[in-house]
C-alpha positions as CSV (number, residue, x, y, z in Angstrom):
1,X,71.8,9.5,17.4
2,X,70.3,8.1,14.4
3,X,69.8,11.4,12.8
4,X,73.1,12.4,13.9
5,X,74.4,9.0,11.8
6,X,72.5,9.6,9.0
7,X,73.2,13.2,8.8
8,X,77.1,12.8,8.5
9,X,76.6,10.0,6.2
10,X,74.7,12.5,4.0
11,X,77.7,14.3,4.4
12,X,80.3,11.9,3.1
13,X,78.0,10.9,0.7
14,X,77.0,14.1,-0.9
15,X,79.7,16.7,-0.5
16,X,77.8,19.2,-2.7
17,X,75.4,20.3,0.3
18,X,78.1,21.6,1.9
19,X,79.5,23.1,-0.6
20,X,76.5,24.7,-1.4
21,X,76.2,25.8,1.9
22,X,79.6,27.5,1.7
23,X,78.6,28.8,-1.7
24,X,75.8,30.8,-0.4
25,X,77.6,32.3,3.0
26,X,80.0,33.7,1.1
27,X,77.2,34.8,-1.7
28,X,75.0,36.2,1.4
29,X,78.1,37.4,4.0
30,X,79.8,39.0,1.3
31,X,78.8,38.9,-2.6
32,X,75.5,40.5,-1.5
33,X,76.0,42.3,2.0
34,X,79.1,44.4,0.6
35,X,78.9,44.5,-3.2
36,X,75.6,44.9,-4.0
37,X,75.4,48.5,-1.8
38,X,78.1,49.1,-4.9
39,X,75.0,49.9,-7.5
40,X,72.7,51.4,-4.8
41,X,75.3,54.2,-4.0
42,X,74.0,56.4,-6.9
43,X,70.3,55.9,-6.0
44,X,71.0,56.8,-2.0
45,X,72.2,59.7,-3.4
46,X,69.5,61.2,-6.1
47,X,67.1,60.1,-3.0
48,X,68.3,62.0,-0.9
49,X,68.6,59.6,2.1
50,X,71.8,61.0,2.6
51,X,74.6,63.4,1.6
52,X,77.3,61.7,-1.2
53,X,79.9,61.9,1.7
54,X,77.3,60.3,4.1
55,X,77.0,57.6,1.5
56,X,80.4,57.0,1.1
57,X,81.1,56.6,4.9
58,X,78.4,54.0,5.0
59,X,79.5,51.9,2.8
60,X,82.7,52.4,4.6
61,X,80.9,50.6,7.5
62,X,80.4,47.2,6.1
63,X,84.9,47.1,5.6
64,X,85.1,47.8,9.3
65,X,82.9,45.4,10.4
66,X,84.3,42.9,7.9
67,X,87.6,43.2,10.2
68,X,86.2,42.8,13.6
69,X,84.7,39.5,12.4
70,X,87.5,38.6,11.0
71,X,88.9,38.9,14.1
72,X,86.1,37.1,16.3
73,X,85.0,34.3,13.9
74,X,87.7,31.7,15.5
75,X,86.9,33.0,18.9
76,X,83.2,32.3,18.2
77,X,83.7,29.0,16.9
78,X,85.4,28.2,19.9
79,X,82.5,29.1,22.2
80,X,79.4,27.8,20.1
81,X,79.8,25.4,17.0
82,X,81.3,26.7,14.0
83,X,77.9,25.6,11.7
84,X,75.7,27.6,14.2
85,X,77.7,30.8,14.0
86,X,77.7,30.5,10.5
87,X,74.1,30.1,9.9
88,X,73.5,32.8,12.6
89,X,76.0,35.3,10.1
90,X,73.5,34.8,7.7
91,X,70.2,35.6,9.4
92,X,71.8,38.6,10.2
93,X,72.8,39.7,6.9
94,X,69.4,38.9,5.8
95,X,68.1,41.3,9.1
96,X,70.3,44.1,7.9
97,X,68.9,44.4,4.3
98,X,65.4,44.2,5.9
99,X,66.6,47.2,8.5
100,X,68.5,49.2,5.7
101,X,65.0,49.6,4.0
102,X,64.2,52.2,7.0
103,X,66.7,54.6,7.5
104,X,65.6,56.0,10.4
105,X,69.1,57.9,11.0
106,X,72.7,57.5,9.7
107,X,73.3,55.9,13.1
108,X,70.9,53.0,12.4
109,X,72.0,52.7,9.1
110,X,75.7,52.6,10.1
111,X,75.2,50.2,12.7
112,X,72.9,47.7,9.8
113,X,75.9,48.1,8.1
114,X,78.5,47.1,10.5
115,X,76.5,44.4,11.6
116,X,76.5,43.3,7.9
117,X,80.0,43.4,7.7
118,X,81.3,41.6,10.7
119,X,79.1,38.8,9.8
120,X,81.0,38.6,6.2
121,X,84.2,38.6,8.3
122,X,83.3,35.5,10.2
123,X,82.2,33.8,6.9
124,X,84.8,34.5,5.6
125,X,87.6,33.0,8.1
126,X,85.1,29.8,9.2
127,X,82.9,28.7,6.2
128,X,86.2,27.3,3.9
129,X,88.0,25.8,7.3
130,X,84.2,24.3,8.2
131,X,83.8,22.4,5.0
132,X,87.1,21.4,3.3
133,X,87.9,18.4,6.4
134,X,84.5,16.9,5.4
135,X,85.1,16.7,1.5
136,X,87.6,14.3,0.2
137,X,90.9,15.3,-0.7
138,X,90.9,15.1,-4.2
139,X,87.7,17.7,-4.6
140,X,89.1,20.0,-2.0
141,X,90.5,22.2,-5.1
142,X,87.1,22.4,-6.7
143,X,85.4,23.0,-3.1
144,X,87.0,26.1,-2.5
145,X,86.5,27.1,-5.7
146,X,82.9,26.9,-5.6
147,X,82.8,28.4,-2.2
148,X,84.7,31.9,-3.2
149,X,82.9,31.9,-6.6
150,X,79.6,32.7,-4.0
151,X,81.6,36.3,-3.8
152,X,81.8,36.5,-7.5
153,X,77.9,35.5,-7.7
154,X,77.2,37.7,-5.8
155,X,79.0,41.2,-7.4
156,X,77.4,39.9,-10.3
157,X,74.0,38.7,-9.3
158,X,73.9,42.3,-7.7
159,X,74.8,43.8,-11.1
160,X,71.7,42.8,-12.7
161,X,69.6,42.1,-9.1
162,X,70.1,45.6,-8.1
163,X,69.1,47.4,-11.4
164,X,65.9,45.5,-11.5
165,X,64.8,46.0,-7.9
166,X,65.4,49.5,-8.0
167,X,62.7,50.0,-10.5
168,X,60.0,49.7,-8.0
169,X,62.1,51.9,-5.6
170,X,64.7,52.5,-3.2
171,X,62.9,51.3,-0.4
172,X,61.7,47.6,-2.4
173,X,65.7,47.3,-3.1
174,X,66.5,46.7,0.2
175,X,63.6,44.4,1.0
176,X,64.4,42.2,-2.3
177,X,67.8,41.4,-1.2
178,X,66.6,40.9,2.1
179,X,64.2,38.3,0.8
180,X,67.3,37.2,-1.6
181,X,69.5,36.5,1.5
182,X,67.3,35.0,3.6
183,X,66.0,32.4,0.7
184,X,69.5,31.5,0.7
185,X,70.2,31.2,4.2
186,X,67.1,28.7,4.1
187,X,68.0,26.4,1.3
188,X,71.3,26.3,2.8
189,X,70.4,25.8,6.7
190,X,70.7,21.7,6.7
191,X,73.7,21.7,4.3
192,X,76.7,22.6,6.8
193,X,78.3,19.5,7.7
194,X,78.9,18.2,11.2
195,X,82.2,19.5,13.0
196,X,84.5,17.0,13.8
197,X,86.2,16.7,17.3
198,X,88.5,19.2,17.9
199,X,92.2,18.5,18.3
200,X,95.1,19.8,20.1
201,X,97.2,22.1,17.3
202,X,100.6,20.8,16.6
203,X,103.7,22.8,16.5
204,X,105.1,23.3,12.7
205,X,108.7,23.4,11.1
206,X,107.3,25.3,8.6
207,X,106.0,28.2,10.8
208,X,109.7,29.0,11.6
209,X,111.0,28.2,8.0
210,X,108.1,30.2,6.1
211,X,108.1,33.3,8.9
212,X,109.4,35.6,5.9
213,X,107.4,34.4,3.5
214,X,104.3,34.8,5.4
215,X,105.1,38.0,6.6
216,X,106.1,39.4,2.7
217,X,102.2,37.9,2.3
218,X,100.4,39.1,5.2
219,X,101.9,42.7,3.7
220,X,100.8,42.0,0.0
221,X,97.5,40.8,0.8
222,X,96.9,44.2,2.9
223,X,98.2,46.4,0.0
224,X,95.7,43.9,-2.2
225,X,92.5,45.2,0.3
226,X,93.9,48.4,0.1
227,X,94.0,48.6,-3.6
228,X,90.3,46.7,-4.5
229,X,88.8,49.6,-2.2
230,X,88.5,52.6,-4.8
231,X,87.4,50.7,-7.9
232,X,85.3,48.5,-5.8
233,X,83.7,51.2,-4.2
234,X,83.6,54.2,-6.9
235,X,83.9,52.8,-9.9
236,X,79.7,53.0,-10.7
237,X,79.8,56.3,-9.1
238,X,82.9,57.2,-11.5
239,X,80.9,55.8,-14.6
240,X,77.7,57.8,-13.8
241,X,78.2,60.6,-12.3
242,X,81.9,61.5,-12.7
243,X,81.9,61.0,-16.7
244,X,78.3,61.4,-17.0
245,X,77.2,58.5,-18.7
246,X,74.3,57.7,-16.3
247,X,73.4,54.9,-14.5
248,X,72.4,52.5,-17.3
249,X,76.3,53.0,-18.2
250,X,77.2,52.6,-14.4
251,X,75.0,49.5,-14.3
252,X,77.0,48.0,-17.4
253,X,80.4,48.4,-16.5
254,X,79.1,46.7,-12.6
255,X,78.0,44.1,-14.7
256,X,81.1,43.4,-16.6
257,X,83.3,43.7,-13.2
258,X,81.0,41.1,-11.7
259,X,81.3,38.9,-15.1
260,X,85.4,39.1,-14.0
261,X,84.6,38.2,-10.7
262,X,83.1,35.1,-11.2
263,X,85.6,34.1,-13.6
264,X,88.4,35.1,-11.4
265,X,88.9,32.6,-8.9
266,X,89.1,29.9,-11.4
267,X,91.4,31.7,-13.6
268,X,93.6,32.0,-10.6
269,X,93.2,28.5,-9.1
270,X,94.4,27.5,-12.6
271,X,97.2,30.1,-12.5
272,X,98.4,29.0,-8.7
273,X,98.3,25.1,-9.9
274,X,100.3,25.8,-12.6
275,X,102.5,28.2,-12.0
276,X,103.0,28.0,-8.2
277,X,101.0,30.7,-6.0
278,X,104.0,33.0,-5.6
279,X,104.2,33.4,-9.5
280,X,100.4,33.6,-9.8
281,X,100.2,36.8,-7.5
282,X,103.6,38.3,-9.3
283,X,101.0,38.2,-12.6
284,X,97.7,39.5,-11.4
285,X,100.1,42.2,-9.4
286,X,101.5,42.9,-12.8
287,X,98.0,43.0,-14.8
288,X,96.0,44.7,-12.1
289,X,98.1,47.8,-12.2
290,X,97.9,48.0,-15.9
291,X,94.2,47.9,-15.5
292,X,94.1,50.5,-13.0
293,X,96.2,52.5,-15.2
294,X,93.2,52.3,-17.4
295,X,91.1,54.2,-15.3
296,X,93.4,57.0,-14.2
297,X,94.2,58.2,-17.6
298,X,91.1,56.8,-20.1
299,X,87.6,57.9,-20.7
300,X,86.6,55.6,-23.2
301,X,83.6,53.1,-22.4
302,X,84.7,50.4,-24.1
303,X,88.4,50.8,-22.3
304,X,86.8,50.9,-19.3
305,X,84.5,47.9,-20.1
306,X,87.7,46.0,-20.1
307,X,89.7,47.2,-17.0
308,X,86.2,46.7,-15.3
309,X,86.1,43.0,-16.3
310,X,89.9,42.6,-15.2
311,X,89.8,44.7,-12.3
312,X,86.8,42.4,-11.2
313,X,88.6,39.0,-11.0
314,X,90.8,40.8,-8.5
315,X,88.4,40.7,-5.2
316,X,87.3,37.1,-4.9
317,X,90.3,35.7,-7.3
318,X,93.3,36.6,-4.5
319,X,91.4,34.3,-1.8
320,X,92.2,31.1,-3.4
321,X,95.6,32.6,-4.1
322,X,96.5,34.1,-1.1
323,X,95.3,30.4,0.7
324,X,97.3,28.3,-1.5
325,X,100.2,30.8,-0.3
326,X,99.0,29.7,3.0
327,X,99.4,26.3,2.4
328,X,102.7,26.2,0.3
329,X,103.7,27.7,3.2
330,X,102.2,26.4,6.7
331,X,102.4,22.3,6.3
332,X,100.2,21.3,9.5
333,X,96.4,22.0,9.3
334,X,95.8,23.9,12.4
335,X,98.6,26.1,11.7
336,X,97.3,26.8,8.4
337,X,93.7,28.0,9.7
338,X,95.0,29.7,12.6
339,X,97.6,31.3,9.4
340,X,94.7,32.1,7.5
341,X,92.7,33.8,9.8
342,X,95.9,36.1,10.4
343,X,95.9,36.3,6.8
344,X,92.2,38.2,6.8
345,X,92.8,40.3,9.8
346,X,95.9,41.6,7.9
347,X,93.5,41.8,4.6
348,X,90.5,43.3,7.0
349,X,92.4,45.9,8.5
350,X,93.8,47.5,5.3
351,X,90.5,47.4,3.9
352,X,88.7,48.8,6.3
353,X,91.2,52.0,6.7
354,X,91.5,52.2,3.1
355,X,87.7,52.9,3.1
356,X,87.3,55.6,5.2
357,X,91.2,56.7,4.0
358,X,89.5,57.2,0.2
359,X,86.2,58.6,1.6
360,X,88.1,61.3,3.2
361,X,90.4,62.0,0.3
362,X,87.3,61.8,-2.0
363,X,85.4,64.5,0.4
364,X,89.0,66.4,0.6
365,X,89.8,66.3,-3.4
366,X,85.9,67.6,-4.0
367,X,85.4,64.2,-6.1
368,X,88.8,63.5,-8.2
369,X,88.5,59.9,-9.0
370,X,91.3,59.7,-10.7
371,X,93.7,60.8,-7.4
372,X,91.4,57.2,-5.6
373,X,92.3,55.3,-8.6
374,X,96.1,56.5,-8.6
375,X,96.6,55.3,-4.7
376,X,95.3,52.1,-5.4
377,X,97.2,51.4,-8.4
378,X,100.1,52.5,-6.2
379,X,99.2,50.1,-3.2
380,X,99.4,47.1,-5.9
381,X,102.6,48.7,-7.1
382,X,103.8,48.4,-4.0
383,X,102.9,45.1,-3.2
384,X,104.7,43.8,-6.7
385,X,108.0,45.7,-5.7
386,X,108.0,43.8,-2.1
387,X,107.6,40.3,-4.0
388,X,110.4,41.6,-6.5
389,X,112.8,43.0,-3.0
390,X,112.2,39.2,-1.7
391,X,113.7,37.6,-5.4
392,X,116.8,40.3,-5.5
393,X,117.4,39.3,-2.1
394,X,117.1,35.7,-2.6
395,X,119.2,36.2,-5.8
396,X,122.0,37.8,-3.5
397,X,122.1,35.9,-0.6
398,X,121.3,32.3,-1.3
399,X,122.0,30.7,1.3
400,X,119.1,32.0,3.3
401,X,117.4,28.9,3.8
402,X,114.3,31.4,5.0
403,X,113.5,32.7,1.6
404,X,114.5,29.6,-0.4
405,X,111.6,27.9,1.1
406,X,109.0,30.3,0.1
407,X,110.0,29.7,-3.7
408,X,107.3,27.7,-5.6
């Protein structure tokens, strides 16, 4: 009991432990376990572990586990405590690296990489929800700021991590960010606060008044998974081997994306504070299809330096936007996690079938990277042009009360 006591006043006292912990889940479940097989992709390939289509479907693997956690994190939290599930998420990232160093057959390493990926789908829907209610109100912003900047660290950490590791091999890559992940796991393990009791969810006004809005976002946030998929997953490949610059090049421009990715979700918190979330995501629609033009039509290095460095703030910037959507939408608290998690299923699904959707068309188009960068740009086209149908209609009939309420 005494422990108990002192641990929770720990807690209230020093909110940065379990921040930290957060910090490092998402690092671990998702920075690490799914970005960082981003620079490896070339190297499985000159190794000859597997074919380039093998590859691709692998790292396919890791976005369809991501959405069967998504889908099971509340349902585990509801059976075990949400602090242990979390913790156990990140032992088994940490396994999976350790496993991936033996690729006994595409099965095994399929099934590493699933594993990986549904634990960065629980993470994901249960670490923010687990720490924000024990962090007072006024540094809840900067809390889940610091706990998707974790993704960021960890595209960029992998950028320069990666690189280094695979100098003493393939096979030493996997066992450093094994080591990397479970380091992490450690320092983080007494950092996750207490859970407090559970209580019954409350019906919410604003789940009938925000219905349209939520759906318009549930739909933009899968077209924003869908589109994230090609650069995120070819875009080294594209750099080394499709314009032949090598994989110094390919390490670069990985780099630079990773550089955008940490300063992305506090450009867009900044954005969303400022200019409401709705506007927010109407301007990094806007600016991520101009960077995706980028890639379809230019060759030049130092062009794509750029689009890689915008297209980067993209992946772990639209959490903290999509979320404050969530909450500018959904007014009562359950509502909003039980919203959220709905919110990363939608985001989970397109992802995953976006990336076995561009494998195929990769394997099918005999390597045209410009056809995967085209659909993507047109899935965040898409997603601008629903936002823009919702204004016209608004503009038209203004006296739904539905869509007036989703205004910023």
């Amino acid at each position: 009991m005494n422990a108990e006591c002192s641990s929770l006043t720990a807690n209230r006292t020093s909110p940065w432990l379990p921040i930290w912990a957060g910090l490092c889940a998402s690092l671990v479940g998702i920075g690490l376990a799914r970005f960082a097989y981003t620079p490896l992709v070339s190297a499985l390939i000159d190794a000859h572990w597997f074919s380039p289509s093998a590859v691709v479907y692998l790292g396919a693997a890791n976005l369809a586990g991501y959405l069967i956690g998504a889908l099971g994190g509340r349902p585990l939290a509801a059976r075990w405590s949400s602090t242990g599930v979390l913790r156990a998420m990140m032992v088994l990232v940490a396994l999976s690296f350790f496993a991936c160093a033996v690729p006994l057959s595409m099965a095994w390493f399929f099934g590493w990489r699933l594993l990986s990926g549904i634990a960065g789908g629980v993470i994901m829907v249960l670490a923010a929800s687990t720490i924000l209610p024990h962090v007072a109100p006024n540094r809840r912003g900067l809390a889940s700021g610091a706990i998707f900047l974790g993704v960021g660290l960890g595209i960029a950490g992998s950028g320069s991590l990666v690189p280094l590791l695979l100098s003493f091999g393939l096979l030493q890559a996997w066992l450093g960010l094994g080591g990397v992940a479970l380091l992490l796991t450690v320092t983080s393990w007494f950092g996750w606060p207490l859970e407090k009791a559970r209580t019954p969810a409350t019906s919410s006004a604003a789940d009938v008044r925000g219905s349209t809005g939520l759906y318009v976002l549930f739909a933009q946030y899968a077209l924003m998974a869908a589109g994230l998929v090609a650069p995120m997953m070819f875009l080294v490949d594209y750099v080394s081997r499709g314009l032949g610059a090598g994989s110094h090049s390919g390490a670069l421009i990985w780099t630079l994306y990773g550089v955008g990715a940490i300063v992305g979700p506090v450009v867009y918190g900044f954005l969303a504070d400022h200019w409401g979330a709705r506007s927010a995501i109407r301007l990094v629609l806007l600016v991520q299809a101009g960077a995706l033009a980028v890639l379809v039509t230019v060759a030049d290095l130092r062009l794509l330096a750029v689009a890689a460095l915008v297209i980067g703030s993209f992946p772990p910037g639209i959490v903290p936007l999509a979320l404050a959507r969530v909450h500018q939408l959904v007014a009562d608290h359950h509502q909003q996690n039980a919203t959220w998690s709905r919110a990363t299923v939608s985001f989970a699904s397109f992802q995953a079938l976006a990336g076995y959707a561009y494998s195929a068309l990769f394997s099918a188009s005999q390597g045209q990277y410009a056809l995967l960068f085209s659909v993507a740009m047109g899935a965040i086209g898409l997603a601008l042009a629903l936002d823009l149908l919702l204004v016209f209609k608004e503009i038209f009939r203004p006296s739904t009360g539905a869509f007036l309420s989703d205004r910023p």
